[in-house]
C-alpha positions in Angstrom: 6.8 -10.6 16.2 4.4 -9.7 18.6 3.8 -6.0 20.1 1.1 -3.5 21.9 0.2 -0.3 20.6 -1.0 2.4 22.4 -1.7 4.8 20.3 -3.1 8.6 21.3 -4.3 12.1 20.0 -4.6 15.4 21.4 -5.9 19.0 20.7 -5.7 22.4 22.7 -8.8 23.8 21.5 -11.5 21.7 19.9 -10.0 22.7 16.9 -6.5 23.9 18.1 -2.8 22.9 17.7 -3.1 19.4 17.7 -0.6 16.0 17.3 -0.8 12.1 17.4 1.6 9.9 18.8 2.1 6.2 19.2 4.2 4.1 21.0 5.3 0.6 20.3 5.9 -2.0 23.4 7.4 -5.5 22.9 5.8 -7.9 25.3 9.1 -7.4 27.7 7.9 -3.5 28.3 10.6 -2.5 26.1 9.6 0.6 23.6 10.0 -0.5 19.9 8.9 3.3 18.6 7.5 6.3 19.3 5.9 8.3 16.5 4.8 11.9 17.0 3.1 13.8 14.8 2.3 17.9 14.7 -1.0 17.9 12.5 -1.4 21.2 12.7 -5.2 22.8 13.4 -7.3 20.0 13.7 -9.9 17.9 16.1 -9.2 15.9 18.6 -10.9 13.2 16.6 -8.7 13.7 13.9 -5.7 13.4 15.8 -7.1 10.9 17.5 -7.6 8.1 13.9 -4.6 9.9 12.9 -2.2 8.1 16.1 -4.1 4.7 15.4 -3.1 5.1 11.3 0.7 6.0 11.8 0.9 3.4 14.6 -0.4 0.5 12.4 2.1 2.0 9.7 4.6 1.4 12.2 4.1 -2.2 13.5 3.3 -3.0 9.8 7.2 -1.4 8.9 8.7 -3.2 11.5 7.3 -6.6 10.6 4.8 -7.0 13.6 2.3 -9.9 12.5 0.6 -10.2 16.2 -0.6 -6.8 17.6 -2.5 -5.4 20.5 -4.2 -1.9 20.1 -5.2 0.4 23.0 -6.7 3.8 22.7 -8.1 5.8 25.2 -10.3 7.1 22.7 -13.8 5.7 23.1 -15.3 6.9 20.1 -12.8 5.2 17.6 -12.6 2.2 19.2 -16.7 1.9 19.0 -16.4 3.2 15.6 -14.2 0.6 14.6 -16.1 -2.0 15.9 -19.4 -1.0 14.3 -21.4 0.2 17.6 -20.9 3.7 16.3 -21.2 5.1 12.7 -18.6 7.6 11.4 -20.5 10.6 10.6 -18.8 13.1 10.0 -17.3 13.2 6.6 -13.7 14.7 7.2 -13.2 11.6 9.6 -14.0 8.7 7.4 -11.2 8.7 5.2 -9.1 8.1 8.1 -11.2 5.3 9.4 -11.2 3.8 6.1 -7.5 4.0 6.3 -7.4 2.3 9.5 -9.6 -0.6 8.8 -7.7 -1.3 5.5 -4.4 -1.0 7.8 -5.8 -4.0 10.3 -6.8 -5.9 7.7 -3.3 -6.2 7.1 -2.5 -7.7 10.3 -2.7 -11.7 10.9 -3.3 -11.7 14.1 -4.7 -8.0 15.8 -7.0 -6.8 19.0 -8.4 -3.4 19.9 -9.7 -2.2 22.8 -10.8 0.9 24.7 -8.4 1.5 28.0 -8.4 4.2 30.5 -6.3 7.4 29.9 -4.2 6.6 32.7 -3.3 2.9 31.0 -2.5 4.9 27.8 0.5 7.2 29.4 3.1 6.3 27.2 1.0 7.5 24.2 -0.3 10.7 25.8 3.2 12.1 27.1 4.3 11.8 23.4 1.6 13.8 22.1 2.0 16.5 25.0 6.2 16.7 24.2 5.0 17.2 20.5 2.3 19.8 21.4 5.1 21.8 23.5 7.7 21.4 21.0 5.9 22.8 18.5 4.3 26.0 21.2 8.3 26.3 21.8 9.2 26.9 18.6 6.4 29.0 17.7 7.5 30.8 20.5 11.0 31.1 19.5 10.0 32.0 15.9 8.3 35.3 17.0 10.8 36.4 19.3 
């Protein structure tokens, strides 16, 4: 089975409230899945390698053996392919995670696309991040 992943993190605040989401297209432009996360307080980074991780998890549960990855997220995608380092120590177990997760996949390509070819992924994260404000809202009413 063959599929395109477009995968995308978000914080408000650099730390803030922040979420991942990834979406799943079949090569007809049909959505397989959409995963959302809430992560809680964290970096953009974070929830950046955090929508890549549970987006792999996803094509790998649903039997995807040929998959195309695009983030918007520069910095992951030249970290993955070795032009960057990961320096920072809170975001190299997630890395780790990732590369063990495409070295799952037969058949796999990631590249770097512009936000505005990554919409699918970036609406989920913002319904997540205003889920969550709503029922934080809600919560101290």
């Amino acid at each position: 089975m063959k599929a395109t992943l477009f995968a995308d993190g978000g914080a408000r605040g650099n730390p803030g409230p922040a979420a991942s989401g990834a979406v799943l297209v079949a090569p007809d432009g049909s959505v397989i899945a959409e995963i959302g996360h809430f992560l809680g307080t964290t970096t953009n980074n974070v929830a950046e390698w955090n929508a890549l991780c549970i987006g792999l998890e996803a094509a790998l549960e649903r039997g995807i053996a040929d998959l195309t990855v695009r983030l918007d997220s520069e910095l992951v995608v030249k970290q993955l392919s070795g032009e960057y380092r990961v320096k920072q120590a809170h975001l190299k177990p997630l890395f780790a995670r990732a590369v063990a997760l495409l070295r799952r996949f037969p058949e796999v390509d990631v590249a770097h696309v512009p936000r505005a070819k990554n919409k699918l992924a970036d609406r989920l994260v913002n319904r997540v991040l205003d889920a969550h404000a709503r029922s934080v809202a809600e919560a101290t009413q």
